[in-house]
LODRENLO-254112 format. One record per atom (N, C-alpha, C): residue in one letter; z, y, x. Coordinates in steps of 0.1 Angstrom, whole numbers, plus 5000, padded with zeros to 4 digits. Each point is the difference from the previous one (the first is absolute). Layout:
// residues N
AZYX/...
***
This chain:
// residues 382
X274384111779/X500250155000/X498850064993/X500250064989/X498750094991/X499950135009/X498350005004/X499950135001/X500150114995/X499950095002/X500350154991/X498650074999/X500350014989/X498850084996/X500050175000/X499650115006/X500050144999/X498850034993/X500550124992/X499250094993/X499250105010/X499150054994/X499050135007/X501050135002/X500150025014/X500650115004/X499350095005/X500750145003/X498850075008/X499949975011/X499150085009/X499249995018/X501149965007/X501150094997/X501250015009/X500249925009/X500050035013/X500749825007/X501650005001/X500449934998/X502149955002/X500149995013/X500750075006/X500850005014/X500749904997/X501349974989/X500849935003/X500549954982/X500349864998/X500249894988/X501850035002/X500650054988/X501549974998/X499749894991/X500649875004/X500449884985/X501550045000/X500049994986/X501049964992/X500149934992/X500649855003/X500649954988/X501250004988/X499250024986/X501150044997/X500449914985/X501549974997/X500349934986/X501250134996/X500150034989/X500750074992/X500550145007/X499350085004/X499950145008/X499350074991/X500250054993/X499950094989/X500050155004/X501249975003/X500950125008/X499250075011/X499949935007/X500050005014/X498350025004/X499349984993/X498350025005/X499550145000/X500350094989/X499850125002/X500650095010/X501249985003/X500750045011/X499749945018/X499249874998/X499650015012/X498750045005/X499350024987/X498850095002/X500350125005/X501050084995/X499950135003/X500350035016/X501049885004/X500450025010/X498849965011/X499249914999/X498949955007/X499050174999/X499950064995/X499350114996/X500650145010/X501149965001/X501150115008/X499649975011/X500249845006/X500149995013/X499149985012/X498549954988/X498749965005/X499750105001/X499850145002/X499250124999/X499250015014/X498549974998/X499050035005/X499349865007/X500649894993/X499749854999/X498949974986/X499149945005/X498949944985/X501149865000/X500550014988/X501149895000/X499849924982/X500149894998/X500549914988/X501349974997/X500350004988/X500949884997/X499949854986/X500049905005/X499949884993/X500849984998/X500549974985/X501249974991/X499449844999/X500949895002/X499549904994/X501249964989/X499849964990/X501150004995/X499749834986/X500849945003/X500549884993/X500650034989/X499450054990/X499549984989/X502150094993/X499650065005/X502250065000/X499650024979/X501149934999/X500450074982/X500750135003/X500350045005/X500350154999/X499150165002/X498649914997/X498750094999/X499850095014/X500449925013/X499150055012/X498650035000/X499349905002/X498749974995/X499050124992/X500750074988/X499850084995/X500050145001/X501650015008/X500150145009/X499150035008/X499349855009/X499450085015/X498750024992/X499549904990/X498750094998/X500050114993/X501050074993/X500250154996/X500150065010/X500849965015/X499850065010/X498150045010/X500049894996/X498449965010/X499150064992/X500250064986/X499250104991/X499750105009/X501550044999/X499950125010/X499850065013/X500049875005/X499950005016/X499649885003/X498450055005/X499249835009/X500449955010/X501350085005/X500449915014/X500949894993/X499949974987/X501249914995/X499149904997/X500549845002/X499249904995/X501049924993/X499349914990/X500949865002/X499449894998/X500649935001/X500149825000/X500749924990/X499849964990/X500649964988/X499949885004/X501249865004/X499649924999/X501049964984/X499349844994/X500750004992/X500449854999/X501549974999/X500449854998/X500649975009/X500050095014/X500849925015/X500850145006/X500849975009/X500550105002/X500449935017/X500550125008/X499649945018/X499950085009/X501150105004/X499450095005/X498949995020/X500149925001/X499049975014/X498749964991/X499949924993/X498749974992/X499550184995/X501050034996/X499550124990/X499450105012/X501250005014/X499350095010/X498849955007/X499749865002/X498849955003/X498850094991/X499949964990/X499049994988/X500050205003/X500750085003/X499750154997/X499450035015/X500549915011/X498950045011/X499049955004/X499849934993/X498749944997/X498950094989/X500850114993/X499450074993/X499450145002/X500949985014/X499450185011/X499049945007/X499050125005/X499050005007/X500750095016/X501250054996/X500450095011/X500349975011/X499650065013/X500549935010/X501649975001/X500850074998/X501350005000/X500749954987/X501049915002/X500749944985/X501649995002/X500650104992/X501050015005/X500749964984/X501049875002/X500549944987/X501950054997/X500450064989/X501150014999/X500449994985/X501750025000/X500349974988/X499850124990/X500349974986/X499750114989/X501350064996/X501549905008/X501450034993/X500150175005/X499550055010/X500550125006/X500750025015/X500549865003/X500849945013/X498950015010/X499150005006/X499250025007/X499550195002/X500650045014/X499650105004/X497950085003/X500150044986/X498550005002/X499850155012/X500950075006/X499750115006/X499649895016/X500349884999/X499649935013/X498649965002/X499349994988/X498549985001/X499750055005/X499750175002/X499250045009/X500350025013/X501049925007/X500349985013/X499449865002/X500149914990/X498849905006/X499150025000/X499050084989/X498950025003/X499350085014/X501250055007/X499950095009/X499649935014/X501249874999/X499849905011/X499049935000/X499149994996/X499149914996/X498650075004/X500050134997/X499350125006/X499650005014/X501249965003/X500450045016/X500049885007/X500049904996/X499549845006/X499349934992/X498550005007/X499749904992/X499649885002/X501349975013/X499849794999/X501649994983/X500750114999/X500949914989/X499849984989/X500949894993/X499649934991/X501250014987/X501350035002/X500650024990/X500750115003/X500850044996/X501250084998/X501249994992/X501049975003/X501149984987/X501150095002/X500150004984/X501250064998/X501449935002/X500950045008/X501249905005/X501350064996/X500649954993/X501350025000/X501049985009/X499849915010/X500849975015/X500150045005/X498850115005/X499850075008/X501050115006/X500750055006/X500850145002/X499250134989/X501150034993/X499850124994/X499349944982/X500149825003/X499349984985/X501149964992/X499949934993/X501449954987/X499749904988/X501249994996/X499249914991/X501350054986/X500350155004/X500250054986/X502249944995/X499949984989/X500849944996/X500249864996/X499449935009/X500049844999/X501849934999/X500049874992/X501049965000/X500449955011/X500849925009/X500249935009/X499549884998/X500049964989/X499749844997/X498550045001/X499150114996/X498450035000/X499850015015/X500650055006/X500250035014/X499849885005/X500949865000/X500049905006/X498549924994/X500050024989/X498649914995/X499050025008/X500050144999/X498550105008/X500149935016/X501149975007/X500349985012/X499249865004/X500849944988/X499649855005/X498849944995/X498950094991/X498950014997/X498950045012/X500450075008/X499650055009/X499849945012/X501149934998/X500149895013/X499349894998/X500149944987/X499049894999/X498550065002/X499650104993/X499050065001/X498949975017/X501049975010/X499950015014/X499249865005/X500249904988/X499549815004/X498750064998/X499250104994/X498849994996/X499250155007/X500750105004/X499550105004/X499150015015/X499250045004/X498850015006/X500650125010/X500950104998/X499750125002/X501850045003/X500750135008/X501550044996/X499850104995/X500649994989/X500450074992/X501350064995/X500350124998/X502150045001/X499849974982/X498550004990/X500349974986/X498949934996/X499949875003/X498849964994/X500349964983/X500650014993/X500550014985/X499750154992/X499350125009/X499950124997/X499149984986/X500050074992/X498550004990/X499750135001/X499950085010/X499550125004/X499250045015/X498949944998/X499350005012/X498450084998/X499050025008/X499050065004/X498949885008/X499149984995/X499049915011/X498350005001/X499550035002/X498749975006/X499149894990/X499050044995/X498949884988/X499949945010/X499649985015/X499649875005/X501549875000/X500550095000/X501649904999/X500149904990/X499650094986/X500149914987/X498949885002/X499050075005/X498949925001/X500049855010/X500850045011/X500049885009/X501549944996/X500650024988/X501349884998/X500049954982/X498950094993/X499849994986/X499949844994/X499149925008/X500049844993/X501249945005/X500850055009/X500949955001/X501550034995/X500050094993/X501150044994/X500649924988/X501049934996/X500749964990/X500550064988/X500150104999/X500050084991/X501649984996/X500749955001/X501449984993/X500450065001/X501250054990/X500850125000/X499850115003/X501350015009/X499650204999/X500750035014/X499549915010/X499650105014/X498849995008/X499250054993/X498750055004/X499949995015/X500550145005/X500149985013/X500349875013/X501249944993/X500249915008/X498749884999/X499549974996/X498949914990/X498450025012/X500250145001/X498950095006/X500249945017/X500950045002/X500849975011/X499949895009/X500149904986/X500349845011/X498349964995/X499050064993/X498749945001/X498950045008/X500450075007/X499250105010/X499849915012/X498849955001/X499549875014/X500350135009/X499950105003/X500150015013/X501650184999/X500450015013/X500750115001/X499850094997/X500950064991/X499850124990/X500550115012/X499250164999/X500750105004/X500950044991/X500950015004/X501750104988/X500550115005/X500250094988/X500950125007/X500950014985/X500950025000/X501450034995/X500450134997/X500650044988/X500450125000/X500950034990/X501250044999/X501249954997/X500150104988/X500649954987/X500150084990/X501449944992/X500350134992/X501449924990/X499549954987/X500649944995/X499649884987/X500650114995/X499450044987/X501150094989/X500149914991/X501050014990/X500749964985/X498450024991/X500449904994/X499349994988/X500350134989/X498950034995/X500750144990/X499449924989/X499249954988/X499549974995/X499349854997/X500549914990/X500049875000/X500849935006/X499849865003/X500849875000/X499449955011/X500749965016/X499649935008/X499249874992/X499349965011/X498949874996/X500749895004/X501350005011/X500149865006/X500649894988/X499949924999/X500449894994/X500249925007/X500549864991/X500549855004/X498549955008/X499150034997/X499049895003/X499650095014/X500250125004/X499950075014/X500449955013/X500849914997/X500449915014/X499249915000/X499549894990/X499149874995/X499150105006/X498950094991/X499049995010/X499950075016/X501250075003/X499950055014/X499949855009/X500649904993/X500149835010/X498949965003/X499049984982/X499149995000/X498950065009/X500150125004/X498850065008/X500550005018/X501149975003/X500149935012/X499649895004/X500349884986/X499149885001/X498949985001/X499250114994/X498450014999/X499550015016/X501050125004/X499650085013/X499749885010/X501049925002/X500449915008/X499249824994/X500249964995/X499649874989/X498650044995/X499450104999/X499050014993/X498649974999/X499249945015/X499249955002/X499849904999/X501549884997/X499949855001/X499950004984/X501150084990/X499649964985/X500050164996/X499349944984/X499750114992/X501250145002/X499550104995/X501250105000/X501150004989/X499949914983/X500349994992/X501149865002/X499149935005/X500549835002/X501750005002/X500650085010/X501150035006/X501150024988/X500050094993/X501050004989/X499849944991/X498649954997/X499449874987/X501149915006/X499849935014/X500549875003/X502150034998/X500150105004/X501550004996/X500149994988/X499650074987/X500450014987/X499449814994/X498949965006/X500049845000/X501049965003/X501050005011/X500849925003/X501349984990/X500150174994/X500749984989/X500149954988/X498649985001/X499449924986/X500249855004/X500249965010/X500249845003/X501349984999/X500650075003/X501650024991/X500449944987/X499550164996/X499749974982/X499549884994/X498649955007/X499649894995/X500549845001/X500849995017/X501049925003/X501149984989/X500950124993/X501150054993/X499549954988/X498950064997/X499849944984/X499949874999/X499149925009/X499649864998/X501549905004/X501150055008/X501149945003/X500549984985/X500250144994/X500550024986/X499549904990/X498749974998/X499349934989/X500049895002/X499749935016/X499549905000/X501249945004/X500949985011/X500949945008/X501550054989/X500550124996/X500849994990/X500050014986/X498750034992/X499750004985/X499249854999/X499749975012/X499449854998/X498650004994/X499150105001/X498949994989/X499049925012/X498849974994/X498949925003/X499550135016/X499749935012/X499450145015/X499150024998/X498749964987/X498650124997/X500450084991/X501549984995/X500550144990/X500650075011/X500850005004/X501050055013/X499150105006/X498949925008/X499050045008/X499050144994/X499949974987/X499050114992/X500850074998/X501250004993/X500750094999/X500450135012/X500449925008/X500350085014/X498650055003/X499249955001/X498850055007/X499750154991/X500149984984/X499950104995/X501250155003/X500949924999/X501050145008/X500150055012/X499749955012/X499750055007/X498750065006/X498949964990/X498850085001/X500450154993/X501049964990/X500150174996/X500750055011/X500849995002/X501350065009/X499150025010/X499149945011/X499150065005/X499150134998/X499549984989/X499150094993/X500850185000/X501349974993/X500650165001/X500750025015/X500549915001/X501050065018/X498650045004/X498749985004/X498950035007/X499750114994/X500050024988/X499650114992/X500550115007/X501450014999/X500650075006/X500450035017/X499349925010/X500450025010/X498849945007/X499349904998/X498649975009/X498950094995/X500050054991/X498950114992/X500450114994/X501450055004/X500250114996/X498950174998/X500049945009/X498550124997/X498949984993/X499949894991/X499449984988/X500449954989/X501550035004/X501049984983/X499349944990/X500049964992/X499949944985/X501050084990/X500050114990/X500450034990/X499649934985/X500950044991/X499949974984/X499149905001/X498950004994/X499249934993/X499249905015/X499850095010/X499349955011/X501249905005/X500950014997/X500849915010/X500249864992/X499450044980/X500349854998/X498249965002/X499250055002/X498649985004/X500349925015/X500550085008/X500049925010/X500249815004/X501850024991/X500849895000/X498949924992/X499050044993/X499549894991/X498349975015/X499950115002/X498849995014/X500449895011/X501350035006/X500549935009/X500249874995/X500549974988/X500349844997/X498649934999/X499450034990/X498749974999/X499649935019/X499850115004/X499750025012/X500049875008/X501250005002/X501149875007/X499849914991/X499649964990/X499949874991/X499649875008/X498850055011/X499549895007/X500749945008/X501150125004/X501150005012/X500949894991/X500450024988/X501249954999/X499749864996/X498649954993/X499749864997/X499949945015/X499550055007/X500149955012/X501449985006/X500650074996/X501749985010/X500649894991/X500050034984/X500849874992/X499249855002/X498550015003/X499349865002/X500949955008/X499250095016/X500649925007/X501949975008/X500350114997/X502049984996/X499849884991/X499649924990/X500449974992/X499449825003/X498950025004/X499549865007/X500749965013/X500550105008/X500849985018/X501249934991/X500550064987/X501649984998/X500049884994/X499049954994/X499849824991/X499249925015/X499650035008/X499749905007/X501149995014/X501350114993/X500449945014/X502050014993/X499649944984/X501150044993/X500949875005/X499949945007/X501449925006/X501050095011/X499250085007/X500950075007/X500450124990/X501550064998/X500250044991/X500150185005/X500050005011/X499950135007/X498450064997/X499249935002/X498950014999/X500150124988/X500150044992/X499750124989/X500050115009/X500749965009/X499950235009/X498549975006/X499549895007/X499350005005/X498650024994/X499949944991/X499149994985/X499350174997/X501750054992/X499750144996/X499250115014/X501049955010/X499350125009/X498649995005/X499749845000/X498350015004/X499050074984/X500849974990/X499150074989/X500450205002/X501050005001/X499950195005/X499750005011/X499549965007/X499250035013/X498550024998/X499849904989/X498450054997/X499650044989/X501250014994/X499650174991/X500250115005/X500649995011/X500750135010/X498350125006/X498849885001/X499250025007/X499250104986/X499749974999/X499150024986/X500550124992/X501549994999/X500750144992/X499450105010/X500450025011/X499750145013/X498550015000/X499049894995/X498550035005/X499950104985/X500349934992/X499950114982/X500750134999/X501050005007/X500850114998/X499550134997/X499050075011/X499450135001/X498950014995/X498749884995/X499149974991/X500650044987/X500849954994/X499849964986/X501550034996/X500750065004/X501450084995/X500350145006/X499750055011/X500750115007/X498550045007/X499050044989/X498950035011/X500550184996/X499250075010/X499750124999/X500050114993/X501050054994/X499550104992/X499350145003/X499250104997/X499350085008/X500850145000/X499350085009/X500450115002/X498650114998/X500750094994/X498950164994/X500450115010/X498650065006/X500650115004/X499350124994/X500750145004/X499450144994/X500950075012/
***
């Protein structure tokens, strides 16, 4: 996680941090300033734009905005995109006691802020506040039935890992306390985009909650964010939640998109060796080379999503990553290829062969992976 860097502000102290993550809100940033402006009156208040690098010149609106008004910041990161990483990284970037994180689409009732801030006034053992759509009197707008059911049964899995009851632990509209971030921060996973929930299940000890029930509105401006890969990593950050002290946090969908590669590399070497009939250190290199690629992008896109590889970086990478794995792969065709001649009377013996050589290139790809292909790209703030 990169720290954030802040510029020289004035004396002022901040009552209260709004993050906003944001990718392609163009629309929508000046308009939630105004409204934060309407509803915060007589609050020393912020707002953090963090924004992933949007081609539709976000980035550039807020700092025309932040020209004009120093309660505006941002967070440029550039090369990854995430919205729980992005909301981590912006409250990490307040000094305010209070850090209240929401979206930039407009669907989030900002006239509810200052009823959390209000609760929090008035108790001070609590620790969050959420905004709930469950709740009596909240909503979730014009959702499809099929969105309906997703959200349902997201929620319920949500439950194997949760700490706390909750009527919405899926909210991305909540209120909480700097000691909160502070006592669950090294433990957060960062995946995807429920922040909250993430918060939730890393908190060693009982969180105080209070709830308060709001309607989801319609999008007015822009393109929902959800995609194909929003289920992949919502799985992923349950497995972290749960699985995540025995292996790495990345390891978990590396070793699936591996298993597909043993596939591939099974499939190819059937093809070349057992029905093209070629020599099994051609078979063997061959496969090993294809399924080191096919590894290389399915990960691209789904174990590292949040540090994509584009144009030029992405054939940088594929040339990083091979390189990389070179030791991996002489080591898997050695010894696949000495198991398969010293035990070439038994004629089964080739599965057994190949898989002890991807098993120990298996090791060596995951230790290079985040070194020397998918390291870090940084983030600017103003």
């Amino acid at each position: 996680m990169i720290a954030a860097a802040t510029r020289h502000r004035s004396t002022r102290s901040v009552d209260l941090s709004i993050i906003v993550p944001t990718y392609n809100e163009v629309e929508n940033a000046g308009v939630l300033v105004e409204r934060l402006d309407e509803c915060l009156v007589g609050t020393d208040w912020e707002v953090i734009f963090v924004d992933d690098d949007s081609p539709d010149g976000t980035a550039s609106r807020i700092r025309e905005l932040a020209r004009n008004d120093s309660r505006v910041r941002l967070l440029h990161r550039i090369g990854r995109r995430g919205l729980s990483s992005a909301a981590i990284e912006g409250m990490l970037a307040s000094t305010a006691p209070l850090i209240a994180v929401m979206d930039a689409d407009l669907q989030h009732d900002e006239q509810l802020l200052p009823r959390m801030r209000d609760l929090f006034h008035a108790d001070e053992e609590l620790d969050i506040v959420i905004g709930s759509r469950h709740l009596a009197g909240g909503g979730v707008g014009n959702w499809s039935k099929d969105r309906q059911l997703i959200s349902r049964l997201a929620a319920r899995l949500s439950r194997s890992v949760l700490k706390a009851q909750v009527s919405d632990p899926m909210s991305g509209f909540f209120m909480l306390r700097r000691q909160v971030l502070d006592l669950v921060v090294r433990d957060l996973s960062g995946i995807g985009f429920k922040i909250l929930l993430d918060i939730l299940a890393s908190s060693k000890r009982r969180l105080r909650i209070r709830e308060l029930p709001y309607q989801f509105r319609t999008r007015a401006h822009g393109e929902s964010k959800l995609d194909s890969t929003v289920a992949w990593e919502y799985l992923m950050m349950l497995l972290d939640k749960s699985l995540g002290r025995y292996v790495p946090v990345r390891f978990i969908p590396f070793a699936v998109v591996g298993g597909l590669g043993v596939l591939v590399h099974m499939a190819i070497l059937w093809l070349l060796f057992r029905a093209a009939g070629t020599e099994f250190v051609i078979g063997q290199s061959v496969a090993t080379l294809a399924a080191m690629t096919f590894n290389f992008f399915i990960n691209n896109s789904f174990t590292y999503r949040d540090r994509r590889l584009h144009g030029w970086r992405l054939l940088r990478g594929w040339i990083s990553f091979s390189i990389a794995c070179s030791i991996g792969a002489v080591a898997n065709i050695g010894i696949a290829t000495y198991l398969f001649y010293a035990t070439s009377s038994n004629g089964a013996w080739w599965i057994i062969s190949a898989t002890a050589g991807i098993l120990v290139g298996a090791v060596w790809n995951y230790a290079v992976t985040s070194v020397y292909t998918w390291n870090k790209p940084h983030a600017t703030a103003s």
